[in-house]
KOLGU-488215 format. One line per 8 residues: number of its first residue (from 1); their letters; for each residue x, y, z of C-alpha. Coordinates in nm, 3 decimals, padded with zeros to 5 digits. Example, Ala and Ser with C-alpha at 12.3 -4.5 7.8 and 13.67 -1.06 7.14 Angstrom:
% residues 2
1> as> 01.230 -00.450 00.780  01.367 -00.106 00.714
***
This chain:
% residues 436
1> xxxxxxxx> 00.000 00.000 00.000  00.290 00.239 00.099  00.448 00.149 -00.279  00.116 00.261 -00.449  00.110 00.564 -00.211  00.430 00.660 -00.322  00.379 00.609 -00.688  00.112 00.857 -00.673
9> xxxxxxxx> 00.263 01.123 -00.460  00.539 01.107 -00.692  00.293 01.078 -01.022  00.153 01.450 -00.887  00.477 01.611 -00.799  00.615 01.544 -01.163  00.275 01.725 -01.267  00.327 01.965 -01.074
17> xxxxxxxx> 00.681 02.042 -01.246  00.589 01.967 -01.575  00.291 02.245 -01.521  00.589 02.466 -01.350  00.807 02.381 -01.616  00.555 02.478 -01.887  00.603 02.882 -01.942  00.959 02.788 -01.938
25> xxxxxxxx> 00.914 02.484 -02.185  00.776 02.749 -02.456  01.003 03.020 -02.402  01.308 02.769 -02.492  01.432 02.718 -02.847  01.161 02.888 -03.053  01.434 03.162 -03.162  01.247 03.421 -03.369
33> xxxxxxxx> 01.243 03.367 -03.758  01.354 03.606 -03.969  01.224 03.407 -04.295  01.481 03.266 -04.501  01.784 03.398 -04.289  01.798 03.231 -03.934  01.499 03.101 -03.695  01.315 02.859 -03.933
41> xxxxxxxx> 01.140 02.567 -03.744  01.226 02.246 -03.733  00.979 02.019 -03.976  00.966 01.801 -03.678  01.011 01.781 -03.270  01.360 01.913 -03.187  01.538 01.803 -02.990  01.517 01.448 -03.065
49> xxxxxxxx> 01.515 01.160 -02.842  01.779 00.854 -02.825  01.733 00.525 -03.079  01.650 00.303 -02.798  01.760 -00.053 -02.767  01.508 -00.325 -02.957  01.533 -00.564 -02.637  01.664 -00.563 -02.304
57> xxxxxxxx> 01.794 -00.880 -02.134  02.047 -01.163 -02.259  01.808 -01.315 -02.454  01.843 -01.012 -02.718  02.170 -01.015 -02.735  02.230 -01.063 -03.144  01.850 -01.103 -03.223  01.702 -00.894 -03.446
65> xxxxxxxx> 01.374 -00.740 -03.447  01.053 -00.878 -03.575  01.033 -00.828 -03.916  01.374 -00.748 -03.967  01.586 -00.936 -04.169  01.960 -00.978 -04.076  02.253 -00.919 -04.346  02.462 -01.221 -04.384
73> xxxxxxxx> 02.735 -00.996 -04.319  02.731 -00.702 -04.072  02.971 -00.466 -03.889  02.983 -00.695 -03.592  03.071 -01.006 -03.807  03.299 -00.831 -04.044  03.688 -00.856 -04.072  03.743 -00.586 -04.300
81> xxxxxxxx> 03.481 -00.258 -04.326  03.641 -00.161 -04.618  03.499 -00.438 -04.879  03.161 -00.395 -04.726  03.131 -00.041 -04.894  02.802 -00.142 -05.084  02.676 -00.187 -04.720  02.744 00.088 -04.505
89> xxxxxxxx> 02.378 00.295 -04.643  02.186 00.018 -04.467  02.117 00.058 -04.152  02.087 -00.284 -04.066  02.519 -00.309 -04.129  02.492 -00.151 -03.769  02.198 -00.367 -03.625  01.967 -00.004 -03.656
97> xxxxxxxx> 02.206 00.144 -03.372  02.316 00.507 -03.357  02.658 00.633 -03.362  02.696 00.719 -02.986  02.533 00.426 -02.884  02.778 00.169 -03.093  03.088 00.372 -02.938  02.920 00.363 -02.570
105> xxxxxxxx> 02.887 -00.075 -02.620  03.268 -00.058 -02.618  03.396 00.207 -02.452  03.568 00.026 -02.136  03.906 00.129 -02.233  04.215 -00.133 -02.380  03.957 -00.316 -02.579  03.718 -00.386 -02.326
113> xxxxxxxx> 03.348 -00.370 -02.276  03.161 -00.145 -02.038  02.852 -00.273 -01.819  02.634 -00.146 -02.132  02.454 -00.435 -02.170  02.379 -00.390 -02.562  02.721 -00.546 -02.676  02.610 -00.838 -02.484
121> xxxxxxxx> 02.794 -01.127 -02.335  02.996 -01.271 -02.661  03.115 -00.883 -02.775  03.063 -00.812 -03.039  02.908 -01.061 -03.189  02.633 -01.089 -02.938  02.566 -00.686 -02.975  02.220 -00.613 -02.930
129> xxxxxxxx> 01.988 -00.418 -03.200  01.870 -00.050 -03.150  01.521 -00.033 -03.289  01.520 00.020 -03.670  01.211 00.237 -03.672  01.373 00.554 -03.494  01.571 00.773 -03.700  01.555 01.184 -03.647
137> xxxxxxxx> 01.467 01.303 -04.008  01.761 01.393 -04.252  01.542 01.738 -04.378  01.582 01.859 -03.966  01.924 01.860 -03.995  01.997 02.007 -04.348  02.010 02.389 -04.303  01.655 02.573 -04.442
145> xxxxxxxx> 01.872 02.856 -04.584  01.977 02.907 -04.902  02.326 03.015 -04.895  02.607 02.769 -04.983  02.848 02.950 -04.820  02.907 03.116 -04.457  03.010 03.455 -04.646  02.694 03.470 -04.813
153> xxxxxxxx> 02.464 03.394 -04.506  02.680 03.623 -04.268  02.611 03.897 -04.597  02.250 03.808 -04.576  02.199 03.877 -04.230  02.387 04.200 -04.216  02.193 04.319 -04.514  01.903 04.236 -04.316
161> xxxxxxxx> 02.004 04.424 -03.984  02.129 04.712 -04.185  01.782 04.760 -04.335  01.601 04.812 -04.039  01.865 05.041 -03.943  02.141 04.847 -03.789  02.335 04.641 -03.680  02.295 04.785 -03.363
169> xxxxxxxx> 02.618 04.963 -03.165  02.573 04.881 -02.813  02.706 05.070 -02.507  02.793 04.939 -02.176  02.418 05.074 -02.086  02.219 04.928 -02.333  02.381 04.605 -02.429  02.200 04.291 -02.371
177> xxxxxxxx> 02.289 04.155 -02.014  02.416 03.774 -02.064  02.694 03.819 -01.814  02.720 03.507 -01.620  02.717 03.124 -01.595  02.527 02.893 -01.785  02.416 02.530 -01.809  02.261 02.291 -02.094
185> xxxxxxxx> 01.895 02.267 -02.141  01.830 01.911 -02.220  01.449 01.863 -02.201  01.324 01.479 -02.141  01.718 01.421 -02.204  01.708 01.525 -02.576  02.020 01.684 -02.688  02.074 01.809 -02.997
193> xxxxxxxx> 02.131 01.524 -03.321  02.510 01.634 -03.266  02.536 01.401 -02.949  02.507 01.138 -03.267  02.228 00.919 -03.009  01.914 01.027 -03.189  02.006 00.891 -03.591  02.066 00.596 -03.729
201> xxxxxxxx> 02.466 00.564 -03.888  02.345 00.597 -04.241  02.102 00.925 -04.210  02.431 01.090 -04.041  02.630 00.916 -04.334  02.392 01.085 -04.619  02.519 01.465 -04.480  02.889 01.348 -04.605
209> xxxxxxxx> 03.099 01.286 -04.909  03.203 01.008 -05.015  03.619 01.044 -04.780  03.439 01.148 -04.524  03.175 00.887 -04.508  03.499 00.632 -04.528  03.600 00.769 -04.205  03.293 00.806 -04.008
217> xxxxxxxx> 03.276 00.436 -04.061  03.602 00.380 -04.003  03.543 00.556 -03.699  03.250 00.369 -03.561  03.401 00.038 -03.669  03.686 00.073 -03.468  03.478 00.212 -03.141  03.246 -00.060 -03.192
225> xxxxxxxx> 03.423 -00.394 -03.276  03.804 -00.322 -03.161  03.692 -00.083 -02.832  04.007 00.110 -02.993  03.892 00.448 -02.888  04.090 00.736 -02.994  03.930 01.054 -02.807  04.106 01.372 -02.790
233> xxxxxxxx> 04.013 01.428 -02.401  04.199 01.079 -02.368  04.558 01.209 -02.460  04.526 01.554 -02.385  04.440 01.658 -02.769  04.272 01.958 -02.847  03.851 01.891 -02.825  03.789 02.098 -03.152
241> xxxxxxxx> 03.551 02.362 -03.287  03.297 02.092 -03.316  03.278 01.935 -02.937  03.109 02.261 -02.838  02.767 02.108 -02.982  02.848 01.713 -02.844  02.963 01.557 -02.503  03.236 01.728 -02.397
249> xxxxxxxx> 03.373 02.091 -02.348  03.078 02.427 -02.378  03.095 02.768 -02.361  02.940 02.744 -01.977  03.030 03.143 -01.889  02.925 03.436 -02.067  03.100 03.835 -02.065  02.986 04.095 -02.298
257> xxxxxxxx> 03.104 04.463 -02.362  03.073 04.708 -02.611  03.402 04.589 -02.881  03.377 04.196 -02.757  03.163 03.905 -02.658  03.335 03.636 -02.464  03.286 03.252 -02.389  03.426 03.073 -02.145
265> xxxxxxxx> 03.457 02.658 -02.111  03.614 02.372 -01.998  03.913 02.421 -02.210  03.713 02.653 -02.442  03.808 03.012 -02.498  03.593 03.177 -02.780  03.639 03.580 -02.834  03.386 03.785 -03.098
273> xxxxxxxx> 03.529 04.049 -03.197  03.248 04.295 -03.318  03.191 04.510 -03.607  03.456 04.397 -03.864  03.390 04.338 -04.188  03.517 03.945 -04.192  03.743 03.731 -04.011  04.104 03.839 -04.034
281> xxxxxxxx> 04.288 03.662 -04.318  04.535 03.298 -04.186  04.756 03.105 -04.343  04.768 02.864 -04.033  04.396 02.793 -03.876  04.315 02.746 -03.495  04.101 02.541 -03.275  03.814 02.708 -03.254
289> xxxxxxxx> 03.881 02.958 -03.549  03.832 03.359 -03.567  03.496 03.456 -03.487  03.337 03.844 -03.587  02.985 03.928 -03.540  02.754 04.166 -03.480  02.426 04.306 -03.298  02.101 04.262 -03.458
297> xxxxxxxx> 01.872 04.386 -03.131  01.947 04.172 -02.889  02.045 03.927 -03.119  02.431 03.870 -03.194  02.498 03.737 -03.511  02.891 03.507 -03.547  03.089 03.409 -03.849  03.374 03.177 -03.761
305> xxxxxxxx> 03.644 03.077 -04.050  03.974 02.983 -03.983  03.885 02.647 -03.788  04.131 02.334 -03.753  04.061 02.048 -03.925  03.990 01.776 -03.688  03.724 01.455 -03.555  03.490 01.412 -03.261
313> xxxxxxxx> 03.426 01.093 -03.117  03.076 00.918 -03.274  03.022 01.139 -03.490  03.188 01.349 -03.796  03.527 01.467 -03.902  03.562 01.829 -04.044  03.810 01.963 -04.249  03.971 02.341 -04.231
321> xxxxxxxx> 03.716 02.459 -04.454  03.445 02.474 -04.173  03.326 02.777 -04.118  03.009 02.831 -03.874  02.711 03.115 -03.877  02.547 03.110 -03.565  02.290 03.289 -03.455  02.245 03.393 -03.016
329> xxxxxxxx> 01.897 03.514 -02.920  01.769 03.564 -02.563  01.470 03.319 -02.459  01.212 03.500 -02.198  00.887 03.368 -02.025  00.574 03.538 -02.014  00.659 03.824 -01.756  00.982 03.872 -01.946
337> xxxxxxxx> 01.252 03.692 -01.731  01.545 03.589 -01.882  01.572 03.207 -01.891  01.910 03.163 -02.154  02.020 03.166 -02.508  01.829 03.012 -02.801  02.194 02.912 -03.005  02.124 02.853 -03.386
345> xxxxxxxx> 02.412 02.705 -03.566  02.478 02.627 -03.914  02.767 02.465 -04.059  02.923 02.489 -04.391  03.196 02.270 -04.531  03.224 02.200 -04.896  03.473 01.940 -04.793  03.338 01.704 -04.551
353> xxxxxxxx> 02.938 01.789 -04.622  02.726 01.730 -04.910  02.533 02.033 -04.766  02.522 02.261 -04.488  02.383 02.152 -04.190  02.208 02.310 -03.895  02.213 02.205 -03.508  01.924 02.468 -03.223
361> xxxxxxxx> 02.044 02.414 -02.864  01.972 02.642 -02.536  02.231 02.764 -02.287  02.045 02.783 -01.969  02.085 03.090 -01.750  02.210 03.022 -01.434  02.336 03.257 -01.224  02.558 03.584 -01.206
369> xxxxxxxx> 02.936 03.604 -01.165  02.911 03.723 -00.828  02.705 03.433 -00.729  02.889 03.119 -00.915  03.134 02.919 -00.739  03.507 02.986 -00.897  03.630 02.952 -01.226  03.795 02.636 -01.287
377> xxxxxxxx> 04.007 02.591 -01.568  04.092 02.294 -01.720  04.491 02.207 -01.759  04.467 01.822 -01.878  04.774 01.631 -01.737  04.777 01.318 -01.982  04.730 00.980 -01.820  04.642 00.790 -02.150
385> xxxxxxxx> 04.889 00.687 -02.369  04.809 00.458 -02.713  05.010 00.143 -02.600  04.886 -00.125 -02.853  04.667 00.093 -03.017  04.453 00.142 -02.710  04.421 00.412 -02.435  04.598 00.300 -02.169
393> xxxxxxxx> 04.627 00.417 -01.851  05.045 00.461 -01.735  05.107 00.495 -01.372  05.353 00.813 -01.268  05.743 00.674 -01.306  05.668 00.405 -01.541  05.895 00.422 -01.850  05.762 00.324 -02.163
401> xxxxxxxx> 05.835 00.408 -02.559  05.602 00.617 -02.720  05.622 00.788 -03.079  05.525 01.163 -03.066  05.177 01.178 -03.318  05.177 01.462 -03.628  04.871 01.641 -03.451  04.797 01.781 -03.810
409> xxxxxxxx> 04.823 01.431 -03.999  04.460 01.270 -03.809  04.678 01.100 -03.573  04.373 00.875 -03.466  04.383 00.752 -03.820  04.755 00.641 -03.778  04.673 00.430 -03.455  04.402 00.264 -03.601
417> xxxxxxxx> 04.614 00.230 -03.977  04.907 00.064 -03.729  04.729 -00.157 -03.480  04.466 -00.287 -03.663  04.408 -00.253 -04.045  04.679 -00.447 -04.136  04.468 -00.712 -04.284  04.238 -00.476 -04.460
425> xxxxxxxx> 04.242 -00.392 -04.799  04.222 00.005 -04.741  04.162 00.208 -04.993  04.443 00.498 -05.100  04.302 00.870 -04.993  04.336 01.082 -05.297  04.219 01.393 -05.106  04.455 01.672 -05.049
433> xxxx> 04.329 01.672 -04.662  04.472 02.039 -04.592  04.658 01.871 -04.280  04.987 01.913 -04.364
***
């Protein structure tokens, strides 16, 4: 009786929130849409939720769902990812699981399993199937714009500002007040497609060319099957423009003034510099690129060029000819409170895309500067070293040999290429990759 009485006390306190949470539920990305330039809503719910697991239980582990048939040969059974080319647009090549979700089966460390039950107790042949009905539409994450390049949509929205009279010069009195910390707004648990947990392999696959499909594959193959993950956090690497919008390192503090906007991360240091024509000319990119932007209201309008090449884990490589738009608006309830930033993004890279595509996430206000707890800063002292081709932990005064990685070469791609491709017919890359 005390179980049932608890089940509803807790049934009407989560009503109670969700009611409570309502006003602040609306407010939260629905940016306003300034047609054909930034804003335009999603042709479906964003964000999306997680490809869940077909079956739960030992009894699932390799089974596939009703209705379903199998391929003869999948990721899990292969030997070599490379000859199964014709294969890697079916979804069933990864038993209908997402990126994330193939990586997470595996990610133990020196090729072992985690307590994720969905590789299951033979890895990885027993790995269990995601259900092959979920999939977050491929026309949600294609951007809505028109503009093939960031130049042009950065052009279009200045145009835009400049004929209703701006872009808007702010002084320390009247610009917007974003000053202070911030957290993610992850409603039901959705994050944005980005997290690579709400697609199946092949709808992310579709977004790239042809190299850059290779690796993505290449990528999850190796996560999946040899638990040889390669993350940057793991051997103190740089995170990359790109992390900002998956697990890992965000802009979590905010400081604005008149000439600059400023975010602040884990790791992440991002500067705007405001009202300059275009991102200063480089022969030799950075991390997180040059970013200029300007006011539009309260709205402040980035264009970041200049960005490192480089991969996140699950998910896609870019090359250094990203460049981002993104577009910052403040969300408010009813009575006008500020609750965060609605963060448009859109991504252009003739390289690695076949078009540009488009991630909407919140930043959560949480507090001022005066009332968060201090600034931490992370200074990564490596632990991890590659021994064997796998992240390995090395214990302070062990000696051990170690070659020194060309950071600008894909050095992930070498570990992998060393350890364990040696019986795979790999194809030559014909690309000039712009790494070297």
């Amino acid at each position: 009786m005390s179980a049932i009485r608890t089940g509803i006390v807790a049934t009407v306190l989560l009503l109670v929130i969700i009611a409570g949470a309502a006003p602040l539920v609306f407010a939260q990305l629905h940016p306003p849409e300034v047609r054909g330039l930034r804003g335009a809503p999603f042709p479906s719910l964003n964000p999306p939720p997680d490809v869940r697991s077909y079956g739960e239980g030992p009894a699932w582990d390799g089974k596939p769902p009703d209705g379903v048939a199998p391929l003869s040969r999948d990721m899990f059974t292969s030997k070599d990812f490379y000859k199964d080319k014709a294969l890697w647009l079916d979804k069933r090549y990864y038993r209908c699981n997402s990126p994330r979700q193939i990586a997470d089966m595996r990610s133990g460390g020196a090729g072992q399993a985690t307590d994720d039950p969905r590789i299951g107790a033979s890895p990885p042949l027993s790995a269990r199937w995601g259900d092959c009905n979920m999939d977050w539409p491929r026309e949600n994450i294609v951007s809505p714009y028109p503009f093939k390049t960031a130049k042009d949509h950065y052009q279009a929205l200045l145009a835009d500002a400049k004929s209703r009279g701006g872009p808007t010069k702010h002084t320390y009195e009247t610009m917007p007040k974003w000053d202070g910390t911030y957290g993610e707004y992850v409603p039901n648990g959705r994050r944005v497609w980005n997290y690579s947990r709400a697609n199946q392999v092949p709808t992310i696959l579709s977004l790239l060319t042809p190299e850059y499909q290779q690796r993505m594959v290449r990528q999850v193959y190796h996560e999946g099957i040899d638990a040889a993950h390669q993350w940057s956090a793991s051997y103190c690497w740089p995170e990359g423009f790109m992390r900002q919008w998956a697990t890992g390192a965000k802009p979590n503090r905010i400081i604005v003034s008149p000439e600059i906007v400023t975010f602040l991360g884990s790791g992440i240091w991002r500067v705007v510099q405001l009202n300059k024509d275009a991102p200063p000319p480089a022969d030799v990119p950075q991390w997180y690129g040059d970013t200029i932007g300007f006011w539009d209201g309260d709205a402040l309008i980035m264009w970041t060029s200049n960005i490192q090449g480089w991969n996140q884990h699950s998910s896609w490589e870019w090359s250094n000819k990203l460049e981002a738009i993104e577009i910052l608006t403040p969300a408010r309830d009813a009575s006008g409170k500020f609750l965060g930033i609605d963060w448009e993004a859109v991504f252009y890279d003739p390289e690695a895309l076949v078009q540009p595509v488009r991630t909407l996430w919140h930043r959560n206000y949480q507090q001022s500067w005066n009332a968060a707890s201090r600034l931490t800063w992370t200074e990564c002292t490596r632990p991890l070293y590659p021994i064997d081709g796998f992240a390995t932990q090395v214990a302070p005064g062990q000696v051990i040999q170690y070659r020194v990685p060309d950071m600008l070469d894909r050095p992930w791609a070498k570990i992998w290429e060393e350890f364990f491709e040696k019986d795979m017919d790999r194809p030559k890359e014909e690309l000039d990759l712009g790494f070297k």
